[in-house]
PLY file of the C-alpha trace (Angstrom):
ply
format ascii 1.0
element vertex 416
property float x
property float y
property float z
element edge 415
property int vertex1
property int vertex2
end_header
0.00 0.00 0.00
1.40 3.31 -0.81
0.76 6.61 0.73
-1.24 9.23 -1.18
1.17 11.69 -2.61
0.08 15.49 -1.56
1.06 18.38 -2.78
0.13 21.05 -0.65
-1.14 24.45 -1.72
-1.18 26.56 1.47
1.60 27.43 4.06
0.99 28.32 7.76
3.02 28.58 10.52
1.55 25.30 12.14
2.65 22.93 9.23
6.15 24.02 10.05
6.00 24.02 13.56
6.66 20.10 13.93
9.25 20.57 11.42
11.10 23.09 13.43
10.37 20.97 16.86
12.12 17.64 14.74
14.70 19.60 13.68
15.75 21.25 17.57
15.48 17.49 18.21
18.44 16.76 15.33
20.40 20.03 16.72
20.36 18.32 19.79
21.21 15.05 18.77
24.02 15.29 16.45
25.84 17.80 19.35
25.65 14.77 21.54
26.93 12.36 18.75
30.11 14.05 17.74
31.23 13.82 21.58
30.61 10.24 21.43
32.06 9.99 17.61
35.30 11.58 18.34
35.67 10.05 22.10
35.01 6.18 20.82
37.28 6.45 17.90
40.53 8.10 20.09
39.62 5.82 22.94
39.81 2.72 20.65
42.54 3.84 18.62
44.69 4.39 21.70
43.87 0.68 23.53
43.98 -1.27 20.52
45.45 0.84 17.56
44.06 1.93 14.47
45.17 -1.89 12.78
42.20 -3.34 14.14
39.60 -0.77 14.06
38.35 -2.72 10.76
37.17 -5.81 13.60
34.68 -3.17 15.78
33.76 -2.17 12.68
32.53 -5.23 11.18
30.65 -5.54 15.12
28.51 -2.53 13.93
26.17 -4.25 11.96
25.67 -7.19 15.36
24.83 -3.89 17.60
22.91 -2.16 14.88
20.74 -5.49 13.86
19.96 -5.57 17.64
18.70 -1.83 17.98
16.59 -2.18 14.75
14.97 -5.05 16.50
14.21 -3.55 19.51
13.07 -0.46 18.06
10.58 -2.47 15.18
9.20 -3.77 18.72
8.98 -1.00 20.21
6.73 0.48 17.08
4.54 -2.30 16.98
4.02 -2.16 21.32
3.96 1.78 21.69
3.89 3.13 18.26
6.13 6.00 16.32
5.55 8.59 18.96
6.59 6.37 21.76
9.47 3.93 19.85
11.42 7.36 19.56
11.05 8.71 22.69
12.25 5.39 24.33
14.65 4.53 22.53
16.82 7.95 23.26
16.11 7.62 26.69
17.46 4.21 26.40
20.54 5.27 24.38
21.16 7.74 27.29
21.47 5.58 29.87
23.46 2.98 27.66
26.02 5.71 27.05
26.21 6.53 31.14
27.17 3.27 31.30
29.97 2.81 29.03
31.34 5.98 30.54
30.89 4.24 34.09
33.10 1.47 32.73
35.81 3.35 30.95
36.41 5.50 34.02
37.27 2.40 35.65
39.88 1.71 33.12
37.77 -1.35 31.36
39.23 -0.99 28.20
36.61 -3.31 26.09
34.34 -0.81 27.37
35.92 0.93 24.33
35.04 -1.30 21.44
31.39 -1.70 22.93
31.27 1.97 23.24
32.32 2.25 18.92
30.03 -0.38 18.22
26.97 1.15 19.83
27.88 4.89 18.61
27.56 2.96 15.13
24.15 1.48 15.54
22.29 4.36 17.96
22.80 7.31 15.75
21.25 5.99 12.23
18.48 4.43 14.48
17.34 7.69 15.92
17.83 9.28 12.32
15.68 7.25 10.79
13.02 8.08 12.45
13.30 11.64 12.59
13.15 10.96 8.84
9.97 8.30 9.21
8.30 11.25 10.64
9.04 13.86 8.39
8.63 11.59 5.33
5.25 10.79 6.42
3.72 14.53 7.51
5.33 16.34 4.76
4.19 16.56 1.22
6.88 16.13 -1.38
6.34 19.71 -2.58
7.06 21.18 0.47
10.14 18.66 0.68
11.90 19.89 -2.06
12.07 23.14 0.09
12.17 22.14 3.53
14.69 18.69 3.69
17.81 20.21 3.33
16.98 23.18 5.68
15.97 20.20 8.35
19.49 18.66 7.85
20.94 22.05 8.47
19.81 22.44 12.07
21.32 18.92 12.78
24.28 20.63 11.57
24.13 23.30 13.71
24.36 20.93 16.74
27.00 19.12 15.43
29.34 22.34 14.39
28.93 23.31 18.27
29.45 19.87 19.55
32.88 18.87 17.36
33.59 22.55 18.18
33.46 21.91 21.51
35.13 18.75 21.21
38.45 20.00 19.73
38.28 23.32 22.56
37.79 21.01 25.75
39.46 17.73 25.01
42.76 18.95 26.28
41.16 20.78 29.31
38.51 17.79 30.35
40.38 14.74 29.15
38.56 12.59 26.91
36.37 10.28 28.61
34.20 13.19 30.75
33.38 14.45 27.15
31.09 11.66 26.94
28.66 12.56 29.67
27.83 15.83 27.17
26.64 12.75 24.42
24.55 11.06 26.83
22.85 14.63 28.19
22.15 16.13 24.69
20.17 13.24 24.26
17.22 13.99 26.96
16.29 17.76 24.49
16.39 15.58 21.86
13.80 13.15 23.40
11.60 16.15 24.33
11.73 17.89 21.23
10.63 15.01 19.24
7.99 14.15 21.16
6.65 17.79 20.59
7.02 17.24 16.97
5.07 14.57 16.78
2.23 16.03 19.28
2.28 19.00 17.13
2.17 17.58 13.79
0.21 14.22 14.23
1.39 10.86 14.63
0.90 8.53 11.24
-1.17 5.41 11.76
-0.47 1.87 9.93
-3.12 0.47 7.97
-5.18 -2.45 9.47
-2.94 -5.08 7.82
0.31 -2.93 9.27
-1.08 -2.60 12.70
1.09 -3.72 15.96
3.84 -5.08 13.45
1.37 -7.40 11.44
4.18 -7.90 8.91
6.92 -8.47 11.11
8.39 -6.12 13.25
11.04 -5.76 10.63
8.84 -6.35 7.91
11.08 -8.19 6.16
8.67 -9.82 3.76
7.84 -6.50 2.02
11.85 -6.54 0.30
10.24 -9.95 -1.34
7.56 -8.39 -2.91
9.20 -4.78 -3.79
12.51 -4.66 -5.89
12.76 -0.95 -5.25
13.18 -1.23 -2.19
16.26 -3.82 -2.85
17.90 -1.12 -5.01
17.26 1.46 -2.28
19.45 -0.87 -0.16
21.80 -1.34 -2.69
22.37 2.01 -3.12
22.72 2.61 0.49
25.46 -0.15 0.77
27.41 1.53 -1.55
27.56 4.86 -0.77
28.81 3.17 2.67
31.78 1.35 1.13
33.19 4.83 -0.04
32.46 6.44 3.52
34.29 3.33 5.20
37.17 2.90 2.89
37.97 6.44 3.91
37.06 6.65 7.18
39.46 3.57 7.82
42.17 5.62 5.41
41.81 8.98 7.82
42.26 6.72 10.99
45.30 5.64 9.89
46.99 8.67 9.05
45.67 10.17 11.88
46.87 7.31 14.17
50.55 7.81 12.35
50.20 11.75 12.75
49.36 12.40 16.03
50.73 9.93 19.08
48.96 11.74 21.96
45.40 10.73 23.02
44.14 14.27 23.63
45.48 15.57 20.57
44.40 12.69 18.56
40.60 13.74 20.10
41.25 17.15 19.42
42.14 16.51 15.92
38.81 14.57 15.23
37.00 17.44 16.79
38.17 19.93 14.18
37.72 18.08 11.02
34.02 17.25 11.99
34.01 20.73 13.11
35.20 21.59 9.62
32.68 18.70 7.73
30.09 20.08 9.50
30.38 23.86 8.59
30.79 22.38 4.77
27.68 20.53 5.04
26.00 23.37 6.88
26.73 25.43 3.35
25.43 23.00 1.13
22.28 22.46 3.29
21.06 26.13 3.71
22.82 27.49 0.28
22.85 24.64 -1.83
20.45 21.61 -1.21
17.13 23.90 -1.25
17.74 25.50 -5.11
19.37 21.99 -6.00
16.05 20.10 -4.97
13.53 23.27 -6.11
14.95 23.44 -10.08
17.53 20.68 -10.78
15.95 17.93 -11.76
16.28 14.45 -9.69
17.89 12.42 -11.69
19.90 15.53 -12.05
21.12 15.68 -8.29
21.38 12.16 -8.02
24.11 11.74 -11.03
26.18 14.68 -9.83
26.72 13.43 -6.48
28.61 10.55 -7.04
30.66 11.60 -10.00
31.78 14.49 -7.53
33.09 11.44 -5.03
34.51 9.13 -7.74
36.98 12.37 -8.54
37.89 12.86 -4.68
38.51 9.21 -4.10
40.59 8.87 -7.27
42.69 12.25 -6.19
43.09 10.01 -2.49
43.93 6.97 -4.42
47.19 8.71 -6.58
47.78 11.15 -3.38
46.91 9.15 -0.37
48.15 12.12 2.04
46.09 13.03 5.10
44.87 16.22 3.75
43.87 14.37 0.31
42.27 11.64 2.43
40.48 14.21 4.68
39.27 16.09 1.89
37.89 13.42 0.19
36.39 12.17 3.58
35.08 15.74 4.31
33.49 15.83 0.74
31.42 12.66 1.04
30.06 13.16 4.49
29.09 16.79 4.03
27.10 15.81 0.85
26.07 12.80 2.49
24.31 15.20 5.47
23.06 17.79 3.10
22.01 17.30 -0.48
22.02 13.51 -1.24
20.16 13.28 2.28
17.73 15.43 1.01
17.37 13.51 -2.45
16.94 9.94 -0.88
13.94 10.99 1.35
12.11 11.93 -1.62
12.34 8.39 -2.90
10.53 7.41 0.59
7.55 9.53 0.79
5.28 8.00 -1.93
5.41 4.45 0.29
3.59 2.82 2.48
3.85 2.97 6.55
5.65 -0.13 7.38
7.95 0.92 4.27
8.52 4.20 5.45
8.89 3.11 9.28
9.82 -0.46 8.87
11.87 -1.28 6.01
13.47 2.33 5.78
15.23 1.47 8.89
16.62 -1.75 8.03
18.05 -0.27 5.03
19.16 3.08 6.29
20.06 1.84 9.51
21.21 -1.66 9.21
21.85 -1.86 5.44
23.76 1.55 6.55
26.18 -0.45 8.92
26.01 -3.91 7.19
27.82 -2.28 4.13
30.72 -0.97 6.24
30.94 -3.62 8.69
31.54 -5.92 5.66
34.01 -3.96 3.82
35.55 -2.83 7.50
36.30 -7.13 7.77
37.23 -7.43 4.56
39.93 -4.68 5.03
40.83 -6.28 8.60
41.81 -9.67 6.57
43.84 -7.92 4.22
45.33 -6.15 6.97
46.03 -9.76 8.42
47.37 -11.14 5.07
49.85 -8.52 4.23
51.27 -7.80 7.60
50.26 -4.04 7.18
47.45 -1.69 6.32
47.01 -0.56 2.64
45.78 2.55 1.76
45.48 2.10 -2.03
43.18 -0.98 -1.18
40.76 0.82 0.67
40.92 3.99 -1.56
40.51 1.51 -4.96
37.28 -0.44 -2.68
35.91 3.91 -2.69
36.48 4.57 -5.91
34.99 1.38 -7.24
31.76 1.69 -4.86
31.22 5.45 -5.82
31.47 4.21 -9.49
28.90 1.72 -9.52
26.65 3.82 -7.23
26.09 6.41 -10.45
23.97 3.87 -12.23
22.19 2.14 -9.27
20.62 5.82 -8.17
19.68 6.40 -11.80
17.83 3.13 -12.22
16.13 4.36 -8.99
15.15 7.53 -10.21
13.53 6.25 -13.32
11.23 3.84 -11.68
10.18 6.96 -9.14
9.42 8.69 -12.55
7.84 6.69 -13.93
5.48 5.09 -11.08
7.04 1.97 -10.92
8.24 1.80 -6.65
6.39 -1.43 -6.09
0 1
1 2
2 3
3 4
4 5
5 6
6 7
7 8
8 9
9 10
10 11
11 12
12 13
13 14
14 15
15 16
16 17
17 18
18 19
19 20
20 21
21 22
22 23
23 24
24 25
25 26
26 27
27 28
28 29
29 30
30 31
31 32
32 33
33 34
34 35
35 36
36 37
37 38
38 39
39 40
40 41
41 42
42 43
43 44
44 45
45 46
46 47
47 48
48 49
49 50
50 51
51 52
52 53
53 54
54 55
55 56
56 57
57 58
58 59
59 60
60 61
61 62
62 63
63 64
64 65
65 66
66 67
67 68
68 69
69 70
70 71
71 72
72 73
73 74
74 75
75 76
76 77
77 78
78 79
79 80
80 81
81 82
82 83
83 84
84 85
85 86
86 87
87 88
88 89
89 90
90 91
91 92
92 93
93 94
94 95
95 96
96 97
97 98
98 99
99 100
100 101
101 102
102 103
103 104
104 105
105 106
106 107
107 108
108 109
109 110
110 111
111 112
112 113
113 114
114 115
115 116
116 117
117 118
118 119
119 120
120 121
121 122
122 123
123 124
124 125
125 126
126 127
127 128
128 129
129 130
130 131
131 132
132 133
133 134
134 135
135 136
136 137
137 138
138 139
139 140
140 141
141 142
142 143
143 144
144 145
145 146
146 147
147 148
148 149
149 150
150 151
151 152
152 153
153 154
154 155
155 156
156 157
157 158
158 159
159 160
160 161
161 162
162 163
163 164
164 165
165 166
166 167
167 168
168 169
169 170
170 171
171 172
172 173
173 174
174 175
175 176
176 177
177 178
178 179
179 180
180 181
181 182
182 183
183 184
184 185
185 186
186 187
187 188
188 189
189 190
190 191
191 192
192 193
193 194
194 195
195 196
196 197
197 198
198 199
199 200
200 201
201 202
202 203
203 204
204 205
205 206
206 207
207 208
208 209
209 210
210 211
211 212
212 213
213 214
214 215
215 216
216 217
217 218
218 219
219 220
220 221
221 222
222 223
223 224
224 225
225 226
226 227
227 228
228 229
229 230
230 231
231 232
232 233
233 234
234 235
235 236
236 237
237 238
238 239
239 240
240 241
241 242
242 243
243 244
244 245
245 246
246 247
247 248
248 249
249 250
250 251
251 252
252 253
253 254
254 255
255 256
256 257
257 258
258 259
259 260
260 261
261 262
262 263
263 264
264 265
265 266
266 267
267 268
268 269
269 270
270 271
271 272
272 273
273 274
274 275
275 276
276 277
277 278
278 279
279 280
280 281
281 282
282 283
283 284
284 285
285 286
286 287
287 288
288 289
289 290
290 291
291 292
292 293
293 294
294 295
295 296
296 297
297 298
298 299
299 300
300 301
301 302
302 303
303 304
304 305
305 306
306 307
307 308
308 309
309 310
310 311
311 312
312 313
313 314
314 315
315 316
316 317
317 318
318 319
319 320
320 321
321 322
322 323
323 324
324 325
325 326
326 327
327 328
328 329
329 330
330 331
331 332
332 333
333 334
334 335
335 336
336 337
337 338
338 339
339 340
340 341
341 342
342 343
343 344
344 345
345 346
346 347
347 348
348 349
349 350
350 351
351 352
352 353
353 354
354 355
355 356
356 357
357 358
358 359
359 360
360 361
361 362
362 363
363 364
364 365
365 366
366 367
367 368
368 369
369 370
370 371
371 372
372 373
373 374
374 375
375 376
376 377
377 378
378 379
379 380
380 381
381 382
382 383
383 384
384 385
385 386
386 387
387 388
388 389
389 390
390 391
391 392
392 393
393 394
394 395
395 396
396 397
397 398
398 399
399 400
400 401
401 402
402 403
403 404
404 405
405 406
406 407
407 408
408 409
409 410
410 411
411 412
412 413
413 414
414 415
């Protein structure tokens, strides 16, 4: 079944008021997550070195499996409204802990602590995006998603800001209790968003998880939705390859745990002032008069030149910049084109199986190519670069016609 598409002809302040609540919620969010994002990957780096940070990767997709789980129960128990508001409280409390642990010099603490900051965040994005992909028309979407990235980005400029300021003058574990606090605003502000604007109701057939609380069943019966997760997967590979590139140089440049934090703090500080840019300036004109198709060919084109310039010059400000270049598109414009490919479907598809592709498909992608990098690390005695910048450049390559195929079958009514 497949929602009603609606393009609205009237603007008032109360259709963006939920809109503005869900996107405090996202400010407040993403602060918290680049505490925990910069903390777990010094932390682990500095217990276990940046050689085997390909093994807690390939754990993401274990922890992120489990979340997905427990939050499609959670939707079929307590519903949208509820799911959300639970699960941050839960993440909270989860993040307490590993700080609890780490304080008392438990180093595994550490790998559990990278593992969950892989599976919580894209489980509490999702369904910020559930929700907005199910109240607002696709009209008003081509004007309004990229703006709703942007105040994500505003909390995360101030919170890898803060990061690189107060990691030498805290240490690096306190900066963890800032993560786990951001996250109670973020549970209140979504809550208001979706008292304000309405919570969406299943169908009678999608009621209490009727499908599964994965739905699983529903990738079976729709091949769009297996290219969705295609697509996903592969625009994963390139962020991995280079995420596991920038540890390493990173790991080889700076020695010193603070430093290493403080370090990570400035270039998300610096990704997230990019994306910023492209979400306020760039995303809303891209999505109002380029054409979809359009937006989605550009995007990877512009990633299959970085990752080729880090494959021939695989120097850390090469690597960065290629890293900096996917992620801020990533947040801003092709964020804003893949939700339009969401909001013509069904509840359970926009609620269900959008999580277990953006959120597990998400982590699946680069906890596979994280262990496949891992075993080459194993079989050559050291880590290569090149292979991991070649695995980027092939993934953003193939990723060009995958989103195109996509696009046409949007066009041309063909999603299930």
């Amino acid at each position: 079944m497949k929602k009603s598409i609606v393009h609205d002809t009237c603007h008032t302040w109360e259709q963006y008021l939920p809109l503005l609540l869900i996107g405090l919620s996202a400010s407040f969010l993403l602060f918290g997550y680049e505490f925990i994002r910069s903390v777990s990957s010094s932390l682990f780096i500095g217990y276990y070195g940046s050689a085997n940070l390909p093994w807690v990767m390939a754990g993401g997709p274990l922890a992120t499996i489990m979340l997905v789980y427990g939050y499609g129960w959670l939707l079929s128990l307590a519903g949208a409204r509820r799911a959300l508001l639970y699960s941050s409280v839960i993440s909270a409390a989860l993040i307490s802990l590993c700080y609890t642990a780490l304080r008392s010099g438990f180093a595994p603490a550490s790998a559990v602590l990278y593992m969950f900051r892989e599976a919580y965040i894209v489980v509490l994005v999702e369904q910020y995006w559930s929700f907005i992909n199910s109240t607002v028309p696709i009209g008003r979407a081509m004007l309004v998603n990229g703006p709703i990235t942007g105040f994500g980005s505003i909390g995360a400029i101030a919170g890898a800001s803060t990061v690189h300021f107060f990691a030498g003058r805290l240490g690096t574990e306190p900066l963890l209790l800032f993560a786990a606090v951001s996250l109670l605003p973020a549970a209140l502000m979504s809550d208001l968003a979706y008292r304000t604007g309405g919570e969406p109701q299943p169908s009678p057939a999608e009621e209490r998880g009727r499908q599964g609380h994965l739905a699983l069943g529903l990738f079976v019966r729709n091949r769009y939705l297996m290219l969705l997760a295609l697509l996903i997967m592969l625009t994963q590979a390139v962020s991995t390859a280079l995420d596991l590139n920038v540890s390493r140089l990173v790991e080889l440049t700076y020695t010193v745990k603070n430093e290493r934090t403080a370090f990570f703090g400035g270039l998300y500080a610096k990704l997230n002032i990019v994306a910023f840019a492209l979400q306020f300036g760039v995303a809303p004109v891209a999505m109002r008069f380029v054409a979809l198709p359009v937006v989605h060919a550009v995007i990877p084109v512009i990633h299959v030149a970085a990752c080729a310039a880090a494959l021939v010059r695989p120097g850390l400000a090469t690597v960065a910049f290629a890293f900096i270049a996917f992620k801020a598109l990533d947040y801003s414009l092709f964020r804003a084109a893949k939700e339009m490919l969401y909001i013509p479907l069904s509840y359970d598809e926009r609620y269900r199986a959008k999580s277990v592709i953006d959120a597990f498909g998400y982590r699946l992608s680069k906890g596979l190519l994280a262990g496949l990098s891992g075993a080459a690390v194993k079989a050559l005695g050291r880590v290569s670069p090149a292979l991991n910048a070649a695995a980027a450049l092939a993934a953003a390559a193939i990723w060009l016609p995958t989103a195109l195929v996509l696009v046409r079958r949007v066009k041309a009514g063909k999603e299930s």
